[in-house]
C-alpha positions, 0 to 999 in steps of 0.5 A: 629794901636792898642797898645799891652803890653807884659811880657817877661821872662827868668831863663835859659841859657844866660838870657839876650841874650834869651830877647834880641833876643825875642825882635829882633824877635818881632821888626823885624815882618813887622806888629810891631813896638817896641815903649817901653823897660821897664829896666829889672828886676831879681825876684823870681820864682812865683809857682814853686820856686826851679828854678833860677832866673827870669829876667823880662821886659814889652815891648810896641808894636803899631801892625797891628797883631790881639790878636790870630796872636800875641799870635801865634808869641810870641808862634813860638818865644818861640819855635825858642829860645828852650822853651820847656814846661814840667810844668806849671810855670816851667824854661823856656829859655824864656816866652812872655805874651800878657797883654794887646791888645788896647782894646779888651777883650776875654776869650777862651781856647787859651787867654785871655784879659787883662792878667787874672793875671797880676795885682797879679805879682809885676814882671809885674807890675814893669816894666809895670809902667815904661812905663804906670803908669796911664794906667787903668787895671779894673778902676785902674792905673797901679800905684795905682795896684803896689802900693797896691802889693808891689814890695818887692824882684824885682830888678833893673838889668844891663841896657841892651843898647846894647842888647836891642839896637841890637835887634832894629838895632840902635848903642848904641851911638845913641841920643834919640829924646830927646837928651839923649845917647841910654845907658841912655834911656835904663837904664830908659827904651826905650820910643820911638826908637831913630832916626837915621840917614838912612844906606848907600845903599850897593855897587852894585855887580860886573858885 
């Protein structure tokens, strides 16, 4: 099953609940599984800059969907959450990026792969070395891409336990496979789903 990385944004609305229910969203498909959070991080709009704030997470998914078939969920999700595209790089409730699909390259009108872009927006960069820092974008890490950028004005927010947790239907005082609680994976970022114990099967309807 391929690995896909992601970048999820938001600048409106309740910006916290919009990644949190992205991510719901995601988890939830039959053909994904959610391997990685990184923590969240508020940055400076890129382009056009009289616009709030960004809040801004890289995500990690082992996917059975093809490049177009994620691209075309991350599109139906963005929708579902009330993007409406009035400008390029203008506010949005929420903005999900495929960055990375194992590894596949292409270039067409809807995609391209790896993310054209990505080793120029520290926004992405940050939260991507959370979770991959020795990963190879063009023969390089993604440590050693952030580290000749910079990461001047990205900034370490709240960590998002129990939204995050939500979106992945764990409690939040549920123990990592390492033994850690569920907050302190989440402020550090999510490196693997912690294991739960299995629900109750649910009572049997009246007869």
């Amino acid at each position: 099953m391929p690995t896909a990385y992601l970048a999820l944004g938001s600048n409106l609305a309740d910006r916290r609940r919009l990644l949190a229910d992205a991510l719901a969203a995601l988890a939830r498909h039959p053909q994904n599984r959610l391997t990685g959070v990184s923590p969240v991080y508020e940055t400076k709009a890129v382009g056009v800059t009289d616009q709030p704030d960004f809040l801004n997470c890289v995500v990690r998914l082992e996917t059975d969907l093809a490049p177009h078939a994620l691209l075309d969920l991350c599109l139906a999700i963005e929708q579902q959450l009330g993007r409406v595209r009035h400008e390029r790089w203008g506010p949005r409730t929420v903005d999900l990026d495929v960055l990375l699909h194992g590894d596949t390259t292409l270039n067409d009108a809807l995609l391209t792969l790896p993310h054209p872009r990505m080793k120029e927006r520290a926004f992405v960069l940050v939260p991507l070395a959370d979770l991959a820092p020795d990963l190879l974008l063009d023969g390089e890490t993604v440590r050693a891409h952030l580290a000749r950028l910079g990461s001047d004005g990205i900034h370490l927010t709240e960590p998002l336990s129990e939204t995050v947790g939500a979106a992945l239907q764990f409690t939040p005082t549920s123990r990592g496979r390492d033994g850690s609680t569920w907050e302190r994976a989440c402020s550090r970022g999510l490196e693997s789903p912690p294991e739960t114990a299995p629900a109750p099967p649910s009572a049997p309807p009246p007869v």
